[in-house]
PASEBA-1860 file (N, C-alpha, C; in nm, 3 decimals):
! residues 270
1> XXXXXXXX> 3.304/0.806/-2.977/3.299/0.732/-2.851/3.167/0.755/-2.779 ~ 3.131/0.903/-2.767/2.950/0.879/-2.739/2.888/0.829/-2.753 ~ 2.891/0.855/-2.920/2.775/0.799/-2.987/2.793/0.630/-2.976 ~ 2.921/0.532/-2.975/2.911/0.437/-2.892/2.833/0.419/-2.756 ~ 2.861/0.457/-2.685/2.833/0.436/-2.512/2.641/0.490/-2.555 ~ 2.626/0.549/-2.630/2.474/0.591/-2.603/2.398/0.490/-2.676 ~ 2.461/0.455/-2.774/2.386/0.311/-2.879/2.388/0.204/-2.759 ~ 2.496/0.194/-2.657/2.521/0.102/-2.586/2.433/0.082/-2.532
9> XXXXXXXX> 2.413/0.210/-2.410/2.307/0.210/-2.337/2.135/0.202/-2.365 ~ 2.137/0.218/-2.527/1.975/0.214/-2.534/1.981/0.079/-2.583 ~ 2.057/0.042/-2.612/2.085/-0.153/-2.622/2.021/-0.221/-2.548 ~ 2.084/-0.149/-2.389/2.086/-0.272/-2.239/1.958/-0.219/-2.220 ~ 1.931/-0.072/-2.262/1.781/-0.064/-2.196/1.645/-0.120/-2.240 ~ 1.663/-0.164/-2.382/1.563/-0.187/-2.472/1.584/-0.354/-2.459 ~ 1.715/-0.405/-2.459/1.725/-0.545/-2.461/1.720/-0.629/-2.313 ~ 1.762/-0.560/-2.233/1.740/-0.603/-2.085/1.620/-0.576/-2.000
17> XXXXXXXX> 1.560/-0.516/-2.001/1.491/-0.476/-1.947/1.514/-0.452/-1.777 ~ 1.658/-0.353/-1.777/1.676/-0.319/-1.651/1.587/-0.165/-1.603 ~ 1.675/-0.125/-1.474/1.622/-0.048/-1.433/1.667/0.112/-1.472 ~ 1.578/0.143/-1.480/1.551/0.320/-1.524/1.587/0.406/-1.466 ~ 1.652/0.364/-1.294/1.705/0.457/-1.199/1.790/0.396/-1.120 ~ 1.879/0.441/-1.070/1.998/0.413/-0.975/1.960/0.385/-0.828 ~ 1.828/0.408/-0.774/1.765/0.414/-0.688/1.692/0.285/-0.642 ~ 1.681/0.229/-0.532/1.575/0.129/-0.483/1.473/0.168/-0.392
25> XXXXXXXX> 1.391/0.162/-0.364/1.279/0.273/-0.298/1.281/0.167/-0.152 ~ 1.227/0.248/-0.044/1.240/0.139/0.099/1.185/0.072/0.100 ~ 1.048/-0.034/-0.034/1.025/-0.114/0.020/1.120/-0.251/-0.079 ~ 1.177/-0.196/-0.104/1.290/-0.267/-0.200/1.240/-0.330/-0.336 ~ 1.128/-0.261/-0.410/1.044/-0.321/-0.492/1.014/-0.222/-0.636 ~ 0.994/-0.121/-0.575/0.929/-0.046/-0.725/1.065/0.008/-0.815 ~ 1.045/-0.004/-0.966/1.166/0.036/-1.064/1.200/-0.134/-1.072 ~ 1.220/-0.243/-0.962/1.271/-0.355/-1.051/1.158/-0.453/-1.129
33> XXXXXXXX> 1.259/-0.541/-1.206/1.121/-0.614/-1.236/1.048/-0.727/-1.147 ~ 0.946/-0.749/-1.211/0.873/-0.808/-1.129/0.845/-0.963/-1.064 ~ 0.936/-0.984/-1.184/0.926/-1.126/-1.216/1.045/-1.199/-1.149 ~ 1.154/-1.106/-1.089/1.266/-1.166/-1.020/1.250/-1.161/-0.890 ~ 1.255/-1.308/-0.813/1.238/-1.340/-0.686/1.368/-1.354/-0.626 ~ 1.442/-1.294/-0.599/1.605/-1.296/-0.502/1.590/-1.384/-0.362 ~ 1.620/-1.416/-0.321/1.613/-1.439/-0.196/1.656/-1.359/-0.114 ~ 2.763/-1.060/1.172/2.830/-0.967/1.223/2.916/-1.021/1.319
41> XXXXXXXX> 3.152/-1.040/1.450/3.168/-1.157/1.517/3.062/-1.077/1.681 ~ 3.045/-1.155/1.714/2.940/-1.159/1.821/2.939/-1.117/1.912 ~ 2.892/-1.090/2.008/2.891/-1.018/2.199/2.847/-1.111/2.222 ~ 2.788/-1.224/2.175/2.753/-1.388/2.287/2.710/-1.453/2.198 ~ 2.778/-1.555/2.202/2.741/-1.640/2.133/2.775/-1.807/2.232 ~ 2.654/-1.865/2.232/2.645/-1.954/2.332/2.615/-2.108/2.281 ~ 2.710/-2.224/2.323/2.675/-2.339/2.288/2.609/-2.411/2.389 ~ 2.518/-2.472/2.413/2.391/-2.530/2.488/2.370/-2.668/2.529
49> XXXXXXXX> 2.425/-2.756/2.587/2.453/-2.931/2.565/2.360/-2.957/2.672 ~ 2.268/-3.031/2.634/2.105/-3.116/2.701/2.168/-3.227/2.726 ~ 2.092/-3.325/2.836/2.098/-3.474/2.819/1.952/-3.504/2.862 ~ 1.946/-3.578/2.739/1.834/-3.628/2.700/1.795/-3.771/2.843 ~ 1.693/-3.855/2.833/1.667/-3.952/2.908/1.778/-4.027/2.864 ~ 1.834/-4.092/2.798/1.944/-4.186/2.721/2.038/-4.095/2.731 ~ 2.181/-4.180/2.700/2.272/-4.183/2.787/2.370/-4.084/2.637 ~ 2.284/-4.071/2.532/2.344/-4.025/2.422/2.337/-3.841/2.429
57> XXXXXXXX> 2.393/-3.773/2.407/2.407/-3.630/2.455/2.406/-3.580/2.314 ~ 2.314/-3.461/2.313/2.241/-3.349/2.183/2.325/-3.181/2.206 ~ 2.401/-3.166/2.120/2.436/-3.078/2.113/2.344/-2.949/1.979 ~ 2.321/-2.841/2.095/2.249/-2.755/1.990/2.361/-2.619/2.031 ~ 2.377/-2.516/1.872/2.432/-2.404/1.910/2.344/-2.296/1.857 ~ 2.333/-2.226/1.937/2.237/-2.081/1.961/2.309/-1.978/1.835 ~ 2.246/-1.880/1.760/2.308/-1.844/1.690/2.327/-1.692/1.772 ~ 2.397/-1.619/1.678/2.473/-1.483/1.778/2.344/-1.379/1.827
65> XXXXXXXX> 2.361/-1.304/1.899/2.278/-1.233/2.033/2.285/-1.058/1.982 ~ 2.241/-1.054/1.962/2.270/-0.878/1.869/2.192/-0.825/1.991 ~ 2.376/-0.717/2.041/2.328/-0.601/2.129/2.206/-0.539/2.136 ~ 2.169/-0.504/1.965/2.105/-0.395/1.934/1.964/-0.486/1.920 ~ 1.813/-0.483/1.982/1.722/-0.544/1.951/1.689/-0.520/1.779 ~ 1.670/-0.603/1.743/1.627/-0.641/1.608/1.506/-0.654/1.556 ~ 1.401/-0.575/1.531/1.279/-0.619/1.547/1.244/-0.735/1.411 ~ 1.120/-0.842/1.429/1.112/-0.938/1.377/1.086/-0.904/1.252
73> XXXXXXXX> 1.046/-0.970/1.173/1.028/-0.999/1.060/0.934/-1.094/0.981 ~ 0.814/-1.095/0.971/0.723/-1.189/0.994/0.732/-1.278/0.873 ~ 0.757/-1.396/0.878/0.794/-1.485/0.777/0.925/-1.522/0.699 ~ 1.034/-1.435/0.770/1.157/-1.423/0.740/1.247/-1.463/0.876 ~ 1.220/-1.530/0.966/1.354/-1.541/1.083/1.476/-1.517/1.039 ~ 1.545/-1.595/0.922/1.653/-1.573/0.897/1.687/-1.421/0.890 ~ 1.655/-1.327/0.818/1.716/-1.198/0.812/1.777/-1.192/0.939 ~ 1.658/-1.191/1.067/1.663/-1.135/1.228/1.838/-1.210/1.258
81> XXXXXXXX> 1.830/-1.387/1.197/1.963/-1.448/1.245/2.072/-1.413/1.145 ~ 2.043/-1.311/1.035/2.130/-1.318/0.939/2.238/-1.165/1.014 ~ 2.133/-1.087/1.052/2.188/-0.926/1.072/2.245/-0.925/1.203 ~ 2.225/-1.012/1.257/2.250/-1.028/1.472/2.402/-1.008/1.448 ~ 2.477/-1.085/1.412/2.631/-1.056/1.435/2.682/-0.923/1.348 ~ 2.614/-0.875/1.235/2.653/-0.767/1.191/2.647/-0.645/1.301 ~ 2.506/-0.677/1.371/2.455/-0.547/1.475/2.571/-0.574/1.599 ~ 2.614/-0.682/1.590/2.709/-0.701/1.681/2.873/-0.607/1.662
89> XXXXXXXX> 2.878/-0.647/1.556/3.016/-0.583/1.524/3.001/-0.460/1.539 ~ 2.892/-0.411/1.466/2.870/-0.238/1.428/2.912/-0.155/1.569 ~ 2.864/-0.253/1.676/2.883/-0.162/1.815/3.008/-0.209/1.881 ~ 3.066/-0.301/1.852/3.202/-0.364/1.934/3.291/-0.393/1.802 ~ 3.330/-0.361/1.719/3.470/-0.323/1.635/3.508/-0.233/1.545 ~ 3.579/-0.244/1.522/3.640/-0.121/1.508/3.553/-0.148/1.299 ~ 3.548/-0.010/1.230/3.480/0.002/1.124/3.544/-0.092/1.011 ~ 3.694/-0.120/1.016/3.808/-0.201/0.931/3.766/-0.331/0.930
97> XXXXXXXX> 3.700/-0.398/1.079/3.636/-0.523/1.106/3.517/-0.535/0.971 ~ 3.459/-0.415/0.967/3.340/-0.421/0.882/3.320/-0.401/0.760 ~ 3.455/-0.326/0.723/3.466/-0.312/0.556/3.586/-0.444/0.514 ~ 3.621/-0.507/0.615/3.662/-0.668/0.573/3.541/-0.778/0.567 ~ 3.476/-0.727/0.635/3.366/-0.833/0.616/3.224/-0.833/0.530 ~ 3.212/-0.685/0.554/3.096/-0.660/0.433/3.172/-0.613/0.313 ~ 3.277/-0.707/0.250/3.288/-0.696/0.121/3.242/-0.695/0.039 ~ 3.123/-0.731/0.007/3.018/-0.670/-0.100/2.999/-0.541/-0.137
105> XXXXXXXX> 3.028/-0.457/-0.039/3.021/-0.299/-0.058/3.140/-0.228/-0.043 ~ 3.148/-0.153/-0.097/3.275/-0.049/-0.136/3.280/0.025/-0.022 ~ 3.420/0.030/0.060/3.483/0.072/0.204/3.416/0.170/0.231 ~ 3.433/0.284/0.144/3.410/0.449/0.148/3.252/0.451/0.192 ~ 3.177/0.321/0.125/3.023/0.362/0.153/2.988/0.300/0.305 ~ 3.101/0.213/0.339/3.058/0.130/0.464/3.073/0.241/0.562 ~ 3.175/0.310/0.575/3.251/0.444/0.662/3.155/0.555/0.672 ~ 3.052/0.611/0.581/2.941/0.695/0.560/2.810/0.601/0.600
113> XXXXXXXX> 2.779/0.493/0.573/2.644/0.410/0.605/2.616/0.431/0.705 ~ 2.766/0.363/0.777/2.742/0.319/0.938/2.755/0.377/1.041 ~ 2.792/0.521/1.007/2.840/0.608/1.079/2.748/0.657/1.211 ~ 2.601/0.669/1.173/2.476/0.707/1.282/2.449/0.558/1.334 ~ 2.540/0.539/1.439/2.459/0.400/1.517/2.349/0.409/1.602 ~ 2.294/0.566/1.675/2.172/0.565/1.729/2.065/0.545/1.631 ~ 2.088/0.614/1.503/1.988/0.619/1.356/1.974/0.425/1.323 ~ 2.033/0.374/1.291/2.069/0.248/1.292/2.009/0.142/1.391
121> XXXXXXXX> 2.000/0.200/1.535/1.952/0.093/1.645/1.811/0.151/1.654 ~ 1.805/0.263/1.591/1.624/0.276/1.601/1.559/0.205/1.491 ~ 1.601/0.223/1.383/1.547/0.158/1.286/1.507/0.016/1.296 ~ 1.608/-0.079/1.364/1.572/-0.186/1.368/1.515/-0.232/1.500 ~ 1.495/-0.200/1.585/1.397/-0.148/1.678/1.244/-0.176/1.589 ~ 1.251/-0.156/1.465/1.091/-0.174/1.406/1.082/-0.269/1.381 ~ 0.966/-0.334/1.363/0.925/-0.512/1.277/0.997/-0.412/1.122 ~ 1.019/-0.516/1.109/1.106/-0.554/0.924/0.975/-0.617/0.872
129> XXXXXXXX> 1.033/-0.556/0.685/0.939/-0.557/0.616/0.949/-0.642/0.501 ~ 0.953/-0.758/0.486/0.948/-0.843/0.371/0.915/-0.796/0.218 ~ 1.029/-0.731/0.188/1.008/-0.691/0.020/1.012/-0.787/-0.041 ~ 1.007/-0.746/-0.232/1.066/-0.843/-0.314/1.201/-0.896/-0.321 ~ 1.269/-0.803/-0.298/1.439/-0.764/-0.296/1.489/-0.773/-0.190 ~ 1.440/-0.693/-0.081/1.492/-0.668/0.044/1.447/-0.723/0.128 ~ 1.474/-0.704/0.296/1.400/-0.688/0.413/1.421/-0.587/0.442 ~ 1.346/-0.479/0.498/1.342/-0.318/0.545/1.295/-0.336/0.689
137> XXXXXXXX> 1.408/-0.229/0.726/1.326/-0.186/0.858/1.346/0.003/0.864 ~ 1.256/0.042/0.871/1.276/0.196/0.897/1.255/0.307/0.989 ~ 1.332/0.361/1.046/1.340/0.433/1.169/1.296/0.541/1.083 ~ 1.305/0.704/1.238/1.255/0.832/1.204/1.413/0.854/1.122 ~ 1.499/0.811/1.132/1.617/0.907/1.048/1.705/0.828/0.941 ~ 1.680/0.673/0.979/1.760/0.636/0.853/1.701/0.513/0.855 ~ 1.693/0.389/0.733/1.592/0.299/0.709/1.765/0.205/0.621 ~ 1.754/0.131/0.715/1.857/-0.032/0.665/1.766/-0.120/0.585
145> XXXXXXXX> 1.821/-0.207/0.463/1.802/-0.227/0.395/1.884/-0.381/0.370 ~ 1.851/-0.465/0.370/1.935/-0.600/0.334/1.853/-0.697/0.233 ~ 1.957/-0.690/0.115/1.935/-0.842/0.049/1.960/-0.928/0.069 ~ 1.851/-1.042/-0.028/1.837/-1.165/-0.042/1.955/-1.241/0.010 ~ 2.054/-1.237/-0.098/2.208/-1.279/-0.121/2.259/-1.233/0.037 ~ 2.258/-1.099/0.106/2.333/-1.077/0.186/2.289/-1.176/0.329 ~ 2.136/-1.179/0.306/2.081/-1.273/0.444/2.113/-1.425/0.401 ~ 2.124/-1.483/0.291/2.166/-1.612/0.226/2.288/-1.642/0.291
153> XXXXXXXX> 2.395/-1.554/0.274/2.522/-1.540/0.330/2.570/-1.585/0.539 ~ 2.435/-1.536/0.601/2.475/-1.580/0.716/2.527/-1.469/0.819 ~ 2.582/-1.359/0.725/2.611/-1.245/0.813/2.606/-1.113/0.679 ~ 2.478/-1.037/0.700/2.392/-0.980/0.657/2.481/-0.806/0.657 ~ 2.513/-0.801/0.540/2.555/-0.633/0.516/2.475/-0.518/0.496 ~ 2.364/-0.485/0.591/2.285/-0.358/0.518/2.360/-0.265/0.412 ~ 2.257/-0.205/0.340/2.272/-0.073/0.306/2.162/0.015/0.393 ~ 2.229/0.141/0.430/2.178/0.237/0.525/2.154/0.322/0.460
161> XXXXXXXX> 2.051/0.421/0.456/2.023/0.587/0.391/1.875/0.614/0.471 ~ 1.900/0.741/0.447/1.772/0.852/0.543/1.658/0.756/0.476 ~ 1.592/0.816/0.595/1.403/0.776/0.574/1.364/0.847/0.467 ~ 1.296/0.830/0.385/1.236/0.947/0.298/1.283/0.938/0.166 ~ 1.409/0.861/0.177/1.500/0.890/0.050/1.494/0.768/-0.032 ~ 1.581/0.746/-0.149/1.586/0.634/-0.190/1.730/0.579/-0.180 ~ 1.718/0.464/-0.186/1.878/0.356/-0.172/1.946/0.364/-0.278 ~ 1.978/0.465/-0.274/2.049/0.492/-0.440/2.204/0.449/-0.430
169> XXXXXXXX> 2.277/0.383/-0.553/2.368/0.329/-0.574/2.452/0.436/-0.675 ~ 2.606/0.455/-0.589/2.654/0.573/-0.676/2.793/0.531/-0.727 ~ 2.887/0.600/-0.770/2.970/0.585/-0.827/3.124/0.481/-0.780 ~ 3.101/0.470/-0.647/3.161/0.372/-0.532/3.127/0.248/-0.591 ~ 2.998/0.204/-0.624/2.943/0.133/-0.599/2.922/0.043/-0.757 ~ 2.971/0.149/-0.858/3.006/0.103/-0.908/3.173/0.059/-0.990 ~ 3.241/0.170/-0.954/3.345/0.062/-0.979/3.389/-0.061/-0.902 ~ 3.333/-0.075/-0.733/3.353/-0.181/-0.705/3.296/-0.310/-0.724
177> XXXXXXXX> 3.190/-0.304/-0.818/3.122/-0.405/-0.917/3.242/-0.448/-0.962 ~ 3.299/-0.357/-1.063/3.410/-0.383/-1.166/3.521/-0.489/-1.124 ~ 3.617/-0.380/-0.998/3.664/-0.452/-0.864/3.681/-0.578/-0.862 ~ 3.508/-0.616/-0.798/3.551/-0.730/-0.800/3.474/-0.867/-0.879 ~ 3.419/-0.830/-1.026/3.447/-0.877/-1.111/3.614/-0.889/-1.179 ~ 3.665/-0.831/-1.196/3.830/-0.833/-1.284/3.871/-0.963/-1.134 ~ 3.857/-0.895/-0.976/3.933/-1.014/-0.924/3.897/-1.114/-0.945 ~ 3.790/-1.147/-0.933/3.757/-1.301/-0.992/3.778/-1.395/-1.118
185> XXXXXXXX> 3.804/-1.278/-1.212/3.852/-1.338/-1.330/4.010/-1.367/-1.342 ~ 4.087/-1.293/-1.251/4.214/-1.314/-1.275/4.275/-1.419/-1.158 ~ 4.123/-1.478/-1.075/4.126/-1.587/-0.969/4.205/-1.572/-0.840 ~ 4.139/-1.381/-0.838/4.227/-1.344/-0.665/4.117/-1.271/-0.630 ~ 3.959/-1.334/-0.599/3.874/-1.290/-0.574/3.865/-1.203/-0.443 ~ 3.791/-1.080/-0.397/3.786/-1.021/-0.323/3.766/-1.074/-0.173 ~ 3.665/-1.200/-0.208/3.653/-1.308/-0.116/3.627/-1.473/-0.154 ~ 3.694/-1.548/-0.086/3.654/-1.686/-0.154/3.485/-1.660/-0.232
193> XXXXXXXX> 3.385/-1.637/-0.102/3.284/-1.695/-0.139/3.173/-1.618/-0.262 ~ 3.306/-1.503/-0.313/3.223/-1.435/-0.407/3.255/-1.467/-0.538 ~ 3.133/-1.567/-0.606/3.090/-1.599/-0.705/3.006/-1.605/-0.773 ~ 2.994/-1.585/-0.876/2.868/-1.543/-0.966/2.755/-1.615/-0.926 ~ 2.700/-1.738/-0.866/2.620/-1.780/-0.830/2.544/-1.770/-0.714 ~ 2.618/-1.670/-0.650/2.564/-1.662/-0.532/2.564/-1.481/-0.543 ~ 2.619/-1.442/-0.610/2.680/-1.259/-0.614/2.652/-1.253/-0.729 ~ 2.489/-1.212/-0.793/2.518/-1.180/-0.953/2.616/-1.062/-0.945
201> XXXXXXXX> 2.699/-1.059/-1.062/2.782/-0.905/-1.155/2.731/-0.921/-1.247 ~ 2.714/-0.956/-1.326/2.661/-0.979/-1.466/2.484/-0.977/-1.503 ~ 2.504/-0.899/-1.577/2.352/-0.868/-1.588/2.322/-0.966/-1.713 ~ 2.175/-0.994/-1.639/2.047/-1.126/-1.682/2.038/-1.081/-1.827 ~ 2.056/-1.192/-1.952/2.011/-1.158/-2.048/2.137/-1.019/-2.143 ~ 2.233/-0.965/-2.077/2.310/-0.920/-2.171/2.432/-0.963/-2.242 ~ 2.455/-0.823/-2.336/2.605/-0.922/-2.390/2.687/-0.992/-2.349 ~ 2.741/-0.932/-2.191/2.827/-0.989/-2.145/2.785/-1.132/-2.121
209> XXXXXXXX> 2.648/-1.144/-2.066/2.605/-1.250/-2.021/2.613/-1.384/-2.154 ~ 2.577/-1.350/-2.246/2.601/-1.398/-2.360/2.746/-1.442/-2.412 ~ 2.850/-1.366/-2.402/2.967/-1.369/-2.423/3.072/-1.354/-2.282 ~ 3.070/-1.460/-2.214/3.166/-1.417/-2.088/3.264/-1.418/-2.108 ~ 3.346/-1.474/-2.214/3.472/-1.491/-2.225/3.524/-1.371/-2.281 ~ 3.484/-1.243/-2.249/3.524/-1.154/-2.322/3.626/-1.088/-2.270 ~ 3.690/-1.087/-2.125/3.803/-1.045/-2.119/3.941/-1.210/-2.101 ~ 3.870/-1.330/-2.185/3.968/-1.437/-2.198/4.143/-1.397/-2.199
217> XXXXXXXX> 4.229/-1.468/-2.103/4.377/-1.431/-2.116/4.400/-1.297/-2.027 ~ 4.334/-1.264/-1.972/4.366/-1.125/-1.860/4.434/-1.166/-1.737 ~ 4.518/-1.139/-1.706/4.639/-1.163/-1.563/4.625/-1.078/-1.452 ~ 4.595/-0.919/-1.495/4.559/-0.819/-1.390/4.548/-0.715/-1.423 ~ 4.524/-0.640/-1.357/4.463/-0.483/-1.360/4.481/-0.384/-1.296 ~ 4.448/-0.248/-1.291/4.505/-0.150/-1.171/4.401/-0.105/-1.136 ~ 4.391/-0.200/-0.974/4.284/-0.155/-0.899/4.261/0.015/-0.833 ~ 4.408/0.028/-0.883/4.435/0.225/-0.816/4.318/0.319/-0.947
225> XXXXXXXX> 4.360/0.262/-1.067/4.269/0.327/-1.189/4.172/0.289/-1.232 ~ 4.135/0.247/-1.143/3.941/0.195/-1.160/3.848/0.346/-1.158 ~ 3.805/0.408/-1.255/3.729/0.497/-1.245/3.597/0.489/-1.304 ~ 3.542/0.569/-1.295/3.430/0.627/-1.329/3.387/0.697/-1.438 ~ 3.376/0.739/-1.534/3.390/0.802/-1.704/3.246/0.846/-1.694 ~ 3.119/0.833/-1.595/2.990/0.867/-1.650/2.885/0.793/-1.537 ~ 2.790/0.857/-1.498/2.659/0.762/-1.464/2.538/0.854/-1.434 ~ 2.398/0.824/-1.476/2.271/0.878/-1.491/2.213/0.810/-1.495
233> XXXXXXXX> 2.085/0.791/-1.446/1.934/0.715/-1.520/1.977/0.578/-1.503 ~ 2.069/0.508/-1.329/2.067/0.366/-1.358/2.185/0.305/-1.438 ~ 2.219/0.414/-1.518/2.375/0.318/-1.558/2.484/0.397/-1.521 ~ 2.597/0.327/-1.581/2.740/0.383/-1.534/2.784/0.304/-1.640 ~ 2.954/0.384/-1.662/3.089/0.374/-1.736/3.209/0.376/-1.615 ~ 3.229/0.279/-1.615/3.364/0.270/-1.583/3.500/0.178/-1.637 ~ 3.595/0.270/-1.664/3.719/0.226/-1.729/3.854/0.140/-1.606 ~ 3.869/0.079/-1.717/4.048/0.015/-1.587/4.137/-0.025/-1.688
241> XXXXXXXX> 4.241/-0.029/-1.626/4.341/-0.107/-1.748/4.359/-0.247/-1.670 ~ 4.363/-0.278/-1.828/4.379/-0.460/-1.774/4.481/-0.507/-1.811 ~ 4.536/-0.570/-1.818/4.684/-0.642/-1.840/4.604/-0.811/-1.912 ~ 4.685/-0.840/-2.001/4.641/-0.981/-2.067/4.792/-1.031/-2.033 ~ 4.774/-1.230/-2.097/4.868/-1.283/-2.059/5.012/-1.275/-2.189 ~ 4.996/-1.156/-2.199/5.127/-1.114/-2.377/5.165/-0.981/-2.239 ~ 5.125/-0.945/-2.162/5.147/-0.821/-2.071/5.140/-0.710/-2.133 ~ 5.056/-0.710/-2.236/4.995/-0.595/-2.300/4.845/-0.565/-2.193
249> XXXXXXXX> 4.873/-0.406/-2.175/4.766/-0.335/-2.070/4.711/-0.244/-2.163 ~ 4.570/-0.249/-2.157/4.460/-0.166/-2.235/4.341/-0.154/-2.136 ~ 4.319/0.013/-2.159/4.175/0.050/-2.115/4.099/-0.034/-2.184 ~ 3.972/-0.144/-2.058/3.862/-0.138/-2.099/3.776/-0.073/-2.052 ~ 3.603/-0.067/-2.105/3.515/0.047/-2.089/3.422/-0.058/-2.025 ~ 3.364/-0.053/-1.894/3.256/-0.128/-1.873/3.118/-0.066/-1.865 ~ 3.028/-0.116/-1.918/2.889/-0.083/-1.900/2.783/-0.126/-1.752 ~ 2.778/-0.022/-1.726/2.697/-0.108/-1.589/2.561/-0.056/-1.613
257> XXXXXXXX> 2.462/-0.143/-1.531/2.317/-0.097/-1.515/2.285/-0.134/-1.365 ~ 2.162/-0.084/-1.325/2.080/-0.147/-1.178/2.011/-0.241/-1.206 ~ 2.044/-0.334/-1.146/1.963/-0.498/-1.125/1.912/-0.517/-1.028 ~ 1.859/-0.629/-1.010/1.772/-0.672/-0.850/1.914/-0.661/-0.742 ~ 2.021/-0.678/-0.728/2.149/-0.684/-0.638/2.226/-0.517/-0.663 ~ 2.153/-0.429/-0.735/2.266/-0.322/-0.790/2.333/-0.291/-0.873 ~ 2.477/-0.264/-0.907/2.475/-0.252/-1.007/2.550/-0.412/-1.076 ~ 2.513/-0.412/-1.205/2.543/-0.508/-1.254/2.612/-0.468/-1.440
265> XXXXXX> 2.725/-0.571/-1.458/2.794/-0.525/-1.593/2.718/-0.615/-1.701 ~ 2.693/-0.483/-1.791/2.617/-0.541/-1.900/2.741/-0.576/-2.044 ~ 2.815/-0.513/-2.011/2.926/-0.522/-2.196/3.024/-0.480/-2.131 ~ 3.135/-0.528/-2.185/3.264/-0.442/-2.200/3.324/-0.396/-2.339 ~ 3.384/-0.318/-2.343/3.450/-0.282/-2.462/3.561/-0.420/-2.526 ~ 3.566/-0.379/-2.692/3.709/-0.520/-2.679/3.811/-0.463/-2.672
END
């Protein structure tokens, strides 16, 4: 079974050309490749009705007002309108508000991220920094971090970690890849709007990607035994049992790696 999972992994590493570390550095750029371009409810939110000279009336709506100043972002507005209602919530609801809504990320990491809201309102307090991957903004104690996909979305989920450090993606983070890949396949997705086209899981160029139909006929799974079996150097193992439509349940083994979005599944076992 090692010597599987290690043939595996020098597979995805030699054939994918992913990343070498589990880590994203603050300007959201070095370790990925180069060649991939990626692209909160409110304290005020105000609708605005003009009348024009003519007798016809223009309705414009203002987008949400983030408590917390936001500093700009030069060539990016959207991030500034993407993160405003997130910065909103962070300070007026309760944390449950936020691990329902930043479903992209695994609960446990939202509950630890978000926890320093002075660390948090300083940071963005700075002009933001237009990465490849990200937009950054970084304070003296902790440096937020938002993707492409998450500012695409309209209401923007940082990832949070100390200044100094790197945005490293851990074992949370990856079985909830897994998560919520299996929900989507068994068509009780984590959220409507998470779909592979907008949310890579699947990593560019691998087996899986090649062969999607590989867990074909699966009904469900046990989201309680989603674990972890391994992770170093950028990848991870994680196992679940799946249930097919004969209601025969078998461990599969998933392969994960770091992609431009995190982690992403390269193979599964059959």
């Amino acid at each position: 079974m090692y010597r599987h999972r290690r043939s595996l992994v020098a597979c995805v590493v030699g054939a994918f050309a992913l990343l070498p570390t589990a880590c994203l550095p603050d300007d959201g750029t070095a370790g990925l490749p180069d060649t991939t371009t990626p692209t909160p409810p409110s304290s005020a939110t105000a609708t605005v009705t003009t009348q024009p000279a003519t007798s016809a009336s223009v309705t414009q709506t203002s987008h949400t007002v983030s408590p917390i100043p936001i500093g700009a972002v030069p060539g990016n507005p959207d991030a500034v309108t993407a993160l405003s209602p997130w910065a909103a919530d962070l300070l007026n609801a309760d944390i449950t508000v936020l691990e329902q809504k930043c479903w992209t990320m695994a609960p446990q990491n939202i509950d630890e991220m978000y926890a320093d809201k002075d660390a948090i309102a300083a940071a963005l307090a700075t002009p933001g920094i237009d990465g490849q991957f990200a937009v950054i903004w970084t304070g003296p104690v902790a440096t937020v971090s938002v993707k492409r996909n998450e500012i695409a979305s309209g209401y923007a989920c940082p990832r949070v970690y100390p200044t100094g450090s790197d945005a490293a993606f851990n074992d949370a983070d990856a079985r909830h890849a897994v998560r919520r890949y299996l929900s989507r396949f068994v068509g009780k997705p984590v959220n409507a709007a998470d779909v592979e086209d907008k949310y890579r899981l699947v990593c560019a160029g691998s087996t899986l990607a090649n062969n999607p139909g590989r867990l074909t006929g699966t009904t469900g799974f046990e989201d309680a035994e989603i674990t972890t079996s391994g992770s170093s150097d950028g990848f991870a193992t994680v196992t679940a049992p799946v249930t097919n439509s004969s209601g025969i349940t078998a461990t599969k083994e998933f392969s994960l790696a770091i992609g431009p979005d995190g982690y992403c599944i390269a193979d599964i076992s059959p």
